[in-house]
C-alpha positions in Angstrom: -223.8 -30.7 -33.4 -223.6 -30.4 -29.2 -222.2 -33.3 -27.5 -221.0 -33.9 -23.8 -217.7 -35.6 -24.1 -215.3 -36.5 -21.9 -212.5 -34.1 -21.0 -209.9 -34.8 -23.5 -206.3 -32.8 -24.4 -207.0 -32.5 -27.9 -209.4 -29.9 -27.1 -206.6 -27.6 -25.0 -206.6 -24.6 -27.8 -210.4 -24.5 -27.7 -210.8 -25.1 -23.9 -208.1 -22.2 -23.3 -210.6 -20.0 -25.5 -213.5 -20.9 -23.5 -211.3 -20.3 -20.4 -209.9 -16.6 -21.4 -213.5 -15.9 -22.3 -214.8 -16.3 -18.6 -211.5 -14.6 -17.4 -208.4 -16.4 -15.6 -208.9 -17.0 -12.4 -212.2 -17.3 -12.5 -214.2 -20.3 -11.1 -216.4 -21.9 -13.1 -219.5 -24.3 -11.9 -218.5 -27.9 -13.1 -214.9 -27.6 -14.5 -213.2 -29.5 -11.7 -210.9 -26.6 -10.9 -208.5 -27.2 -8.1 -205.9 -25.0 -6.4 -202.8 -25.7 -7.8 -203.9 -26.8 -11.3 -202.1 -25.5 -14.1 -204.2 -25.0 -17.7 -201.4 -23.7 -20.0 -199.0 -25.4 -20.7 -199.8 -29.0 -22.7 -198.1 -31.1 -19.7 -200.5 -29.0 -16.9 -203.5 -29.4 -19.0 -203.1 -32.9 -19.8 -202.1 -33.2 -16.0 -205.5 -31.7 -15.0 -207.2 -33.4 -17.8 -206.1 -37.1 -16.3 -207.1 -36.1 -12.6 -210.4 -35.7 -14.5 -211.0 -38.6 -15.6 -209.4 -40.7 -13.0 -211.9 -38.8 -10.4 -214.7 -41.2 -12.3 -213.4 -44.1 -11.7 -214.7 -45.8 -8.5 -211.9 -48.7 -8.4 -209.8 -45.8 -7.1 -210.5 -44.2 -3.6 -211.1 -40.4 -4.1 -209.1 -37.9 -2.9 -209.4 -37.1 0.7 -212.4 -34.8 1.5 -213.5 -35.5 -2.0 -216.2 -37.9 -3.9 -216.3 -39.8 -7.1 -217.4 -37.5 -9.9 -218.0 -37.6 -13.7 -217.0 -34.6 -15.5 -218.2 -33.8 -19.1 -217.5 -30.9 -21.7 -220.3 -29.4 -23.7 -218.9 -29.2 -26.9 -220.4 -27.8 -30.2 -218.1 -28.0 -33.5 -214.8 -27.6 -31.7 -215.8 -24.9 -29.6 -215.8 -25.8 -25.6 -219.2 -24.2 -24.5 -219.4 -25.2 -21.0 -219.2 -27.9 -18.7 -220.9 -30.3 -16.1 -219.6 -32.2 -13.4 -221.7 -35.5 -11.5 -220.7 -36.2 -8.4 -221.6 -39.8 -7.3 -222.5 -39.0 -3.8 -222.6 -36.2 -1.5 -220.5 -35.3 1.7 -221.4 -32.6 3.9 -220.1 -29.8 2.0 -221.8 -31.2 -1.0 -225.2 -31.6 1.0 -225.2 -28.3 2.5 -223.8 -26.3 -0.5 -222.6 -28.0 -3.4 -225.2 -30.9 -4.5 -224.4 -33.7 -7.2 -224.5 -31.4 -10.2 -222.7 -28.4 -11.1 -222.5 -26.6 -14.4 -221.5 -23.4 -16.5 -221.8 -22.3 -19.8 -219.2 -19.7 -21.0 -220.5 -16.4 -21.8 -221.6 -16.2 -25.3 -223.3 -19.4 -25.3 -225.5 -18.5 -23.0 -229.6 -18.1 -23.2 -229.2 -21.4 -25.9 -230.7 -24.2 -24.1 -226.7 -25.6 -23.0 -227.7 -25.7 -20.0 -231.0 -27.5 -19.5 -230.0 -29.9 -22.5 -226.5 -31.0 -20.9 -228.5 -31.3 -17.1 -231.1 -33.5 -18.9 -228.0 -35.7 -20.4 -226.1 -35.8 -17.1 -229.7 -36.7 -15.4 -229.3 -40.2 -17.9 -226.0 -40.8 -16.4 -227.2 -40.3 -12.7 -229.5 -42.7 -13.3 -227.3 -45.1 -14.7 -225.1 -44.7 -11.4 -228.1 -45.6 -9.3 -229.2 -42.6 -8.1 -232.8 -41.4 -7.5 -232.6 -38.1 -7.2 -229.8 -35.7 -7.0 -229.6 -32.2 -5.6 -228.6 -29.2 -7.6 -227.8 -26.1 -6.1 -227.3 -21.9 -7.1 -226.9 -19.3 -6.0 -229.7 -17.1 -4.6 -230.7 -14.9 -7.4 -229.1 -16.7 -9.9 -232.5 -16.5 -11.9 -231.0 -18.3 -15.0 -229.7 -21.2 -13.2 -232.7 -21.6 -10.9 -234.7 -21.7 -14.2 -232.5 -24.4 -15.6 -232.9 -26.7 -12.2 -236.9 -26.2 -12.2 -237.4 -27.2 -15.8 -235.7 -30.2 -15.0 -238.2 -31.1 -12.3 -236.0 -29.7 -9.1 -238.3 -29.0 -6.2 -236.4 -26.4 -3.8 -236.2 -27.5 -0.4 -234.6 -24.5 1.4 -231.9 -21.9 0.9 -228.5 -22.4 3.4 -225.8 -20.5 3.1 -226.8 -18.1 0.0 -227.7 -21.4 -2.2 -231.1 -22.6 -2.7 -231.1 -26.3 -2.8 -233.0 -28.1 -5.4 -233.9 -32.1 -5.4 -234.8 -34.0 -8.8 -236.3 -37.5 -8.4 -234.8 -39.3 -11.3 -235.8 -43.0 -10.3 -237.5 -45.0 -13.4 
């Protein structure tokens, strides 16, 4: 069964899997990587893992230069397939580039669906926040991804900076 969970240290073997499967190094829409991070070791991952979590809770300023956001695993028997990351509001890199959502699915669990069923979950938990509507953003040419955002209801506005920026209304 796929759920979206909550980042959580007891998947570390699994979410190094996922990891070495995109390649180290490599960014990945969603995850919450930051420079700096360190995935290896238990004490980094659980380290990483925490900032996580503690980046959802809005009784806590953010980070400088940074926003409240909800980060969730897509998660199928074990297995770390992907993730997807809400951010609560936007600031100008967000509006001009980076939008509310952002998601990946690793490799081979591609062309499955992940994608468009974890955006319709995180859509539940926008709403719950208040929002009503979010923009979601990719890459120009990223045909799969652009797919994802229309069947969702995104409407493209306009394309800065190599992204084409999508709005879904989520009010109701």
């Amino acid at each position: 069964m796929t759920e979206l969970i909550a980042p959580t240290t007891r998947l570390h073997r699994a979410w190094l899997e996922s990891r070495d499967e995109w390649g180290r190094g490599v960014h990945q829409d969603g995850a919450g990587f930051r420079s700096g991070d360190e995935y290896d070791s238990a004490e980094g991952f659980a380290t990483w893992v925490a900032r996580l979590r503690a980046e959802e809770d809005v009784t806590v300023p953010p980070a400088p230069n940074w926003v409240h956001c909800t980060y969730r695993w897509i998660v199928e028997d074990g297995r770390v397939l992907g993730a997807i990351a809400l951010r609560h509001e936007l600031n100008e890199m967000l509006f001009t580039i980076g939008g509310h959502i952002g998601y990946g699915v690793r490799p081979s669990a591609r062309r499955r669906g992940l994608a468009s069923w974890a955006l319709a979950e995180i859509l539940d938990e926008a709403r719950k926040l208040g929002l009503d509507r979010v923009l979601i953003t990719c890459d120009v040419g990223n045909t799969g991804s652009a797919r994802t955002i229309l069947k969702a209801g995104g409407v493209l506005e306009d394309v800065r900076e190599g992204k084409q920026r999508y709005w879904i209304a989520i009010s109701g």
